[in-house]
C-alpha positions in Angstrom: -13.5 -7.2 3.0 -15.5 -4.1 5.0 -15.7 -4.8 8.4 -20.1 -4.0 8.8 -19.6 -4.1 12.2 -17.1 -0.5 12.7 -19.7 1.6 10.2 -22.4 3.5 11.5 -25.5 5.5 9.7 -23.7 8.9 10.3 -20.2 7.5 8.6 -18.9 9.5 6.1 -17.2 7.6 2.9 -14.8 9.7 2.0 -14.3 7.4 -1.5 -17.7 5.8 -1.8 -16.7 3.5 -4.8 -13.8 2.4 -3.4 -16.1 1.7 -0.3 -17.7 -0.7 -2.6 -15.3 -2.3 -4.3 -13.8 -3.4 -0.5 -17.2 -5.6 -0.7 -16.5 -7.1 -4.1 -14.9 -10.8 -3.7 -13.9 -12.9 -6.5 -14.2 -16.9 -6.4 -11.8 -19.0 -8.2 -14.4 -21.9 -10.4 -11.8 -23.2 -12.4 -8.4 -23.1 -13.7 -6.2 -24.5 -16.6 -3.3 -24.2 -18.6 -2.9 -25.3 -22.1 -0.1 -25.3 -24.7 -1.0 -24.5 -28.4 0.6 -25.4 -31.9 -0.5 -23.3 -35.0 -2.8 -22.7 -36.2 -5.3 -22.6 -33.2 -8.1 -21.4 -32.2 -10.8 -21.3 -29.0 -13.8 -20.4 -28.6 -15.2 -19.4 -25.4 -19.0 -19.7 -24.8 -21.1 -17.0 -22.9 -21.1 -17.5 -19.0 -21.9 -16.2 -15.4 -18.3 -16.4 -14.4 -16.1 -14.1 -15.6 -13.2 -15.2 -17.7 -9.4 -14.5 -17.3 -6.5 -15.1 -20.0 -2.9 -14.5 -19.2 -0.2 -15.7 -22.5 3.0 -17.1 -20.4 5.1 -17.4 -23.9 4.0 -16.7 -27.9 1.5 -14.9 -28.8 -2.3 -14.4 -30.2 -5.3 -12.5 -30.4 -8.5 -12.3 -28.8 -11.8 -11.8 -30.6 -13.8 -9.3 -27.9 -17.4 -10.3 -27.7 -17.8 -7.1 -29.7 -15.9 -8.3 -32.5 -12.9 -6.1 -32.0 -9.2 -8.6 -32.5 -6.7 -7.0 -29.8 -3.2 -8.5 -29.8 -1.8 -10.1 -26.4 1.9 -11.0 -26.6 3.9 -12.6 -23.8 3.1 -11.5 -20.4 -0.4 -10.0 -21.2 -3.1 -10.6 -19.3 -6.9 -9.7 -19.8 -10.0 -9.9 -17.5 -13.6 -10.5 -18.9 -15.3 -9.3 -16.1 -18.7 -10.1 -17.4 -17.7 -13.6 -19.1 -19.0 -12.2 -22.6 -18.5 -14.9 -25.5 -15.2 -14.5 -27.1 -12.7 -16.3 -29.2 -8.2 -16.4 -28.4 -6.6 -17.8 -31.8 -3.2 -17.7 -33.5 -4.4 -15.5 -36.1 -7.4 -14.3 -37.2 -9.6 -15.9 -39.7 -8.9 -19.0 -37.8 -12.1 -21.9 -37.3 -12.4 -22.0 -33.5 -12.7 -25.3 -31.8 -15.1 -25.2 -28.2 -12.8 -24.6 -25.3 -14.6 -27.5 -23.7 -14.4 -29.9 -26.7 -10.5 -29.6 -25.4 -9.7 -32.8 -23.0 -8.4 -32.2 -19.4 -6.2 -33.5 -16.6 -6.8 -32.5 -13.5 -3.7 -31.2 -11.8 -5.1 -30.8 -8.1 -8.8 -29.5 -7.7 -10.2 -27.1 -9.7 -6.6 -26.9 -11.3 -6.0 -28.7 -14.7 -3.9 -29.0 -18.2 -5.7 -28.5 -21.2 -5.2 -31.0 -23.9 -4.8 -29.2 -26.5 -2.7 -31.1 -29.2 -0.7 -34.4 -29.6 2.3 -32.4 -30.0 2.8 -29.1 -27.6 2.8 -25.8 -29.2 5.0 -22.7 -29.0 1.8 -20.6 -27.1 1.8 -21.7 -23.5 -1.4 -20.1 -21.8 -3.2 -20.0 -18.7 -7.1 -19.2 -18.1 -9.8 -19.3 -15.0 -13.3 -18.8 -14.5 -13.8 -16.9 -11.5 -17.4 -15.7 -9.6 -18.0 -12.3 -8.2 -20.4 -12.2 -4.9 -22.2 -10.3 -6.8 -25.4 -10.4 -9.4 -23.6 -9.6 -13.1 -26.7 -6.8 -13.6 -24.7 -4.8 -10.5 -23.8 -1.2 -11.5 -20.5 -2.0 -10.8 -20.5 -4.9 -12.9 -22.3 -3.0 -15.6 -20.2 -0.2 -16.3 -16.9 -2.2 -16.1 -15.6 -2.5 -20.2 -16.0 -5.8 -22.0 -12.1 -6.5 -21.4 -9.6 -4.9 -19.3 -6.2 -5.4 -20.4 -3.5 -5.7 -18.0 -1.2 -3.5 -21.1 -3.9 -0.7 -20.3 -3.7 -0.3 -16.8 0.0 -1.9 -15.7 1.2 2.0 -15.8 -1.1 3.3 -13.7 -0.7 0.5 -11.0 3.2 -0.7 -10.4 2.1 -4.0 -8.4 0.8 -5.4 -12.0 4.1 -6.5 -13.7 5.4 -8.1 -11.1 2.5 -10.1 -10.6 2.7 -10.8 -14.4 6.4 -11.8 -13.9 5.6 -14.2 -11.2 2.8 -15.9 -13.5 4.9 -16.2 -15.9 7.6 -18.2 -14.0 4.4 -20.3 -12.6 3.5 -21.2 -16.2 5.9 -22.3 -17.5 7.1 -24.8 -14.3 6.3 -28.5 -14.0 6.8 -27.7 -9.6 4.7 -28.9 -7.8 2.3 -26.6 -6.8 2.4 -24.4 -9.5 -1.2 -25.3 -10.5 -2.2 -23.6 -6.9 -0.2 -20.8 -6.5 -0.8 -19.9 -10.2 -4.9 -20.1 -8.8 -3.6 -17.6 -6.4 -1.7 -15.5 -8.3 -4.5 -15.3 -10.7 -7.1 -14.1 -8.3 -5.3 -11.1 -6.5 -3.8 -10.2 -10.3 -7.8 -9.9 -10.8 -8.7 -8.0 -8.0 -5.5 -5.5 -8.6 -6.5 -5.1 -12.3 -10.2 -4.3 -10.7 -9.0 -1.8 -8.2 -7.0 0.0 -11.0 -9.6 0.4 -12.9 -11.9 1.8 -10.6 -9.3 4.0 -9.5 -7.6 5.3 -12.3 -10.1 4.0 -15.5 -13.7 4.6 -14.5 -13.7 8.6 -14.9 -17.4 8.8 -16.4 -19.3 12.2 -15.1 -22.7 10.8 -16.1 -25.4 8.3 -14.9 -24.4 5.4 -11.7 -20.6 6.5 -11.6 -21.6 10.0 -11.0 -23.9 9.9 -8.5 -22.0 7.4 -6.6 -19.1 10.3 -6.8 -21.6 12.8 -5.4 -20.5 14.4 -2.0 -24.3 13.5 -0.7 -25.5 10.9 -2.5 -22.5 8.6 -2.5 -21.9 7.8 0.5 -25.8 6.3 0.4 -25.6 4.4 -2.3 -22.6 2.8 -1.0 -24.4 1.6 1.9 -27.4 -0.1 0.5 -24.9 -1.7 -1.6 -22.6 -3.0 1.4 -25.4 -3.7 2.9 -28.7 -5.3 0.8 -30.1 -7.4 3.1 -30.7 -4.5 5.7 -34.6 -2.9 5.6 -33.4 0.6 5.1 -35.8 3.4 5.7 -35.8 6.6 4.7 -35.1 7.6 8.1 -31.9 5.8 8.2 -30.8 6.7 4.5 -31.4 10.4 5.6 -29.4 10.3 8.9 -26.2 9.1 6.6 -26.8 12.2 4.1 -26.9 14.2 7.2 -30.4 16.2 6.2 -34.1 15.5 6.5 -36.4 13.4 5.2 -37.8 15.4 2.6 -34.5 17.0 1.5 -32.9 13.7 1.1 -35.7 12.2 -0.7 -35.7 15.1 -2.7 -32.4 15.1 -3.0 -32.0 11.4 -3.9 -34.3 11.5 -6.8 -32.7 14.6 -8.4 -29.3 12.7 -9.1 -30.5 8.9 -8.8 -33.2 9.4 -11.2 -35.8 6.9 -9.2 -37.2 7.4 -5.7 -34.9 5.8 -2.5 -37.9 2.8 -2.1 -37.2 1.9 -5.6 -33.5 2.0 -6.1 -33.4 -0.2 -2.8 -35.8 -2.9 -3.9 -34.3 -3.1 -6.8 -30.5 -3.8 -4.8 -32.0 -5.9 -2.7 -33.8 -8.2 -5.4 -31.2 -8.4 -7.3 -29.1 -9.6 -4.3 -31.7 -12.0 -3.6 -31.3 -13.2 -7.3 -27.6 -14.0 -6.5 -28.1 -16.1 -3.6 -30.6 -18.3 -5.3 -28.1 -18.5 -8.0 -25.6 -20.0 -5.1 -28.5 -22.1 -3.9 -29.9 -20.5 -1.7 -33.7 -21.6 -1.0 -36.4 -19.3 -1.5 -37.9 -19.3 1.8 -34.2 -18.7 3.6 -33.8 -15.5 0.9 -37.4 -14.5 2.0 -36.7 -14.5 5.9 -32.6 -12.8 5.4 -33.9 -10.3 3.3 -36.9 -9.6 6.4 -40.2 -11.0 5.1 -42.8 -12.3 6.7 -44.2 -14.7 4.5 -42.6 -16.5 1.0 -45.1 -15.6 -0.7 -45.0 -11.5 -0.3 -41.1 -11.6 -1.3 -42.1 -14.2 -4.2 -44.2 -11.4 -5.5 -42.1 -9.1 -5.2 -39.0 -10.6 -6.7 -41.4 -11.3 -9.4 -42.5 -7.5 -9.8 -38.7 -6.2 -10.3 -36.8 -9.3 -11.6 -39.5 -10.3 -14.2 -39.9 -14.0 -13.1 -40.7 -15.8 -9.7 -37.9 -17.2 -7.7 -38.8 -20.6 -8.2 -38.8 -20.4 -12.6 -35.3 -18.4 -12.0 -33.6 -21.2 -10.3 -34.6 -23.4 -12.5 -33.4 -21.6 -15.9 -30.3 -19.8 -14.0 -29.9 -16.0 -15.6 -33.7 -14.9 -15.9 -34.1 -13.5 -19.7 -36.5 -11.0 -18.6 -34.6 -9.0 -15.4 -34.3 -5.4 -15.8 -31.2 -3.2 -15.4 -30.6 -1.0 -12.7 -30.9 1.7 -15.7 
């Protein structure tokens, strides 16, 4: 996690999406572990969270929310980073049942076996929902793929297997314990299979990636994102590019694509749209985020997100917010 407190405006990032991804944090929702007897078949619903499969022993396939069947055998592990809807089975064709039609018993909190059959099966797997700290309509978020598989990106990143080895021992164990340290094991695999990606899979040359790689530009963008709830001017933003006003406005728009005001009103609203999502009432989002009144943020929450504060913590994931384009 950055340390706010040892950066200053004139800082130069020498890797500004890696400065970024030091921000990202992962929360563990839920965890279980289920055994399966072909034929079977899950079905996993849409959801904030993002989803996580790793197949201690047998085999299946997963269904990617964009219809694609990939293969995962023993020791694979995939990441849904956006929880898209998807579907593991034994083979495809197979009727999914609801993942939460499945009965459960809790191992230790937020740790539980799935009941998946009267007898057990020859697929023993494990799964998690996990929160990121931040809004799913983040760049960062946006640009990840639909599923990163651990196969993809293991050879690029040597910490990977070993991690997979060590869930796989955890799996398959009756210890006690092993519900928690699989939890843990499960999280930093996350993370790892994150950092790998951003580091070795994430080459695009065009649009959010690119100008977050820009010598100038990127080391901005990475701090309105570290930092959303500041009240950055374009005073400040210009003292961290190193040039003047006009130049960096100038500048700014030329590879952004929308003016400094707007790209940070957008970051900021849609941080403010994660911390009501946590809970957070609207009047204490209004005052961390520097407004005077709830009613001036409320408008203009309302003016980017598409829907007041109040109506969006009521119905969760607002139908009508915007992109960051």
């Amino acid at each position: 996690m950055l340390d706010r407190s040892s950066r200053n405006e004139s800082e130069v990032f020498t890797d500004p999406l890696s400065e970024m991804l030091r921000g990202l944090r992962l929360d563990g929702v839920e965890y279980g572990r289920c055994r399966l007897a072909e034929p079977w078949a899950t079905s996993f619903p849409a959801q904030e969270a993002a989803r996580f499969h790793f197949i201690g022993c047998g085999s299946c396939w997963l269904q990617t929310p964009c219809g694609e069947w990939l293969p995962l055998q023993a020791g694979d592990a995939v990441l849904l980073p956006r929880g898209n809807a998807h579907v593991l089975a034994s083979a495809q064709g197979v009727t999914p049942k609801p993942f939460d039609r499945f009965g459960r018993k809790e191992v230790c909190q937020g740790v539980f076996d799935v009941q998946c059959a009267d007898a057990p099966g020859s697929t023993l797997a494990f799964t998690a929902s996990m929160r990121f700290n931040l809004d799913r309509l983040h760049p960062l978020l946006q640009m990840m793929p639909e599923a990163m598989l651990t196969s993809a990106l293991a050879k690029n990143e040597p910490a990977i297997p070993h991690l997979l080895d060590a869930m796989a021992r955890e799996v398959e164990m009756d210890r006690v314990g092993a519900g928690g340290i699989l939890a843990r094991l499960a999280d930093v695999l996350t993370a790892t299979l994150i950092r790998t990606w951003v580091e070795h899979g994430c080459g695009d040359t065009t649009g959010w990636i690119a100008a977050v790689r820009n010598p100038e530009v990127g080391r901005v963008l990475a701090a309105i994102h570290l930092q959303p709830d500041r009240d950055w001017s374009v005073a400040a933003l210009a003292r961290i590019m190193g040039v003047s006003r006009s130049g960096f406005a100038e500048r700014f728009l030329k590879v952004v694509g929308e003016t400094p005001a707007r790209y940070v009103a957008r970051v900021r609203m849609h941080q403010a749209r994660q911390w009501l999502k946590d809970g957070m009432r609207v009047s204490v989002v209004a005052d961390r985020l520097g407004y005077d009144a709830e009613a001036s943020f409320s408008r203009a929450f309302k003016r980017i997100i598409g829907a007041p504060p109040s109506q969006f913590r009521k119905k969760g994931d607002g139908e009508a917010a915007q992109d960051f384009g």
